[in-house]
C-alpha positions in Angstrom: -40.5 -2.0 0.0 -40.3 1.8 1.1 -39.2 4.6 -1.1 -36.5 5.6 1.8 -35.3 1.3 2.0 -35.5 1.2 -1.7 -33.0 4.4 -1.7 -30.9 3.3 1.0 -30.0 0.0 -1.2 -29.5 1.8 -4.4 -26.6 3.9 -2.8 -25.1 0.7 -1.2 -25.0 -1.0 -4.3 -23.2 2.3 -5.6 -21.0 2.4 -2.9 -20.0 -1.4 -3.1 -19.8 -0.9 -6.6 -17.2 2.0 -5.7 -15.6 0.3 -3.1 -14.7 -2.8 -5.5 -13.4 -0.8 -7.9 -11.3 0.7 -5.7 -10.0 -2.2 -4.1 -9.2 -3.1 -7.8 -6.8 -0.3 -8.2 -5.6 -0.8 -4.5 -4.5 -4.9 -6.0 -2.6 -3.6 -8.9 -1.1 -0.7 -7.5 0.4 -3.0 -5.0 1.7 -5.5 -7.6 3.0 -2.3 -9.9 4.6 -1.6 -6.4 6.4 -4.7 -5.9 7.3 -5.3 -9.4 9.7 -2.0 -8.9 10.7 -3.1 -5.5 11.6 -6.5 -6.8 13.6 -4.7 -9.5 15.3 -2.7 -6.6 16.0 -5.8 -4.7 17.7 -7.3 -7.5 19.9 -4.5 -8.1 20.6 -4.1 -4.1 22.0 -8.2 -4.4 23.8 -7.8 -7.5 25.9 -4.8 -5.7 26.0 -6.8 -2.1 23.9 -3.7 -0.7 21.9 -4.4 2.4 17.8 -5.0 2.2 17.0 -3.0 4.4 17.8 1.2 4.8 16.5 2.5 7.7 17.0 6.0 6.6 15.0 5.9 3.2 12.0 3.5 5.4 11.6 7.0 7.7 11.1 9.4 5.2 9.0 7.4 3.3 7.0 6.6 6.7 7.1 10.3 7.2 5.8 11.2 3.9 2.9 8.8 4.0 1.8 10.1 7.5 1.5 13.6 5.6 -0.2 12.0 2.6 -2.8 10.6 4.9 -3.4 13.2 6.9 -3.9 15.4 3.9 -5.9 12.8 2.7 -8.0 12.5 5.8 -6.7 8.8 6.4 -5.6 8.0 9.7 -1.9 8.5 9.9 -1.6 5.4 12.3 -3.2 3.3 9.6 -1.1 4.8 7.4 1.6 4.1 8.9 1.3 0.7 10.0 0.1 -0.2 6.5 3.2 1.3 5.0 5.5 -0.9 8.0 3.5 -4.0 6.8 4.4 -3.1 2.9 8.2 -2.6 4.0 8.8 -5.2 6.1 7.3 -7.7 3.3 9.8 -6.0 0.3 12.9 -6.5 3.0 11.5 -10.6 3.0 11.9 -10.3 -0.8 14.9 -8.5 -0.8 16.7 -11.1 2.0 15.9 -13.8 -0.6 17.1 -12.0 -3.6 20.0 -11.6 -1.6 20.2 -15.7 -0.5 
């Protein structure tokens, strides 16, 4: 094997290695994430307040564009990742609520 091959698969074991790790934070970030939204879904049922508030789900879309555009993410990605994420805590908060 080349120097320039050998090289090449030393920095894509680094950047796997990276990329794992990263997808590790990604997993529990999401489940620390939920956890608080479950919490807020509870409290939304216990007070007969609706799942969903269109208002708070705009800014918070808003924001994240920001964020990844600052962050040099695609803000469509962004964006559709955070729809995604709120559409699946309304499903949880719907069933709190049943």
């Amino acid at each position: 094997m080349s120097d320039p091959v050998q090289k090449a698969q030393e920095l894509l074991k680094d950047h796997r290695e990276s990329i794992d790790r990263l997808d590790a934070i990604l997993v529990y970030t999401l489940a620390e994430r939920f956890a608080h939204t479950k919490a807020v879904g509870k409290l939304k049922a216990a007070h007969d307040l609706p799942a969903s508030d269109p208002s708070r789900e705009g800014k918070q879309i808003a924001r994240l564009e920001t964020l990844s555009a600052e962050a040099d993410l695609d803000p469509e990605f962004a964006r559709k990742f955070l729809n995604f994420i709120i559409q699946e805590v309304i499903q949880h908060h719907k069933k709190h609520k049943a």
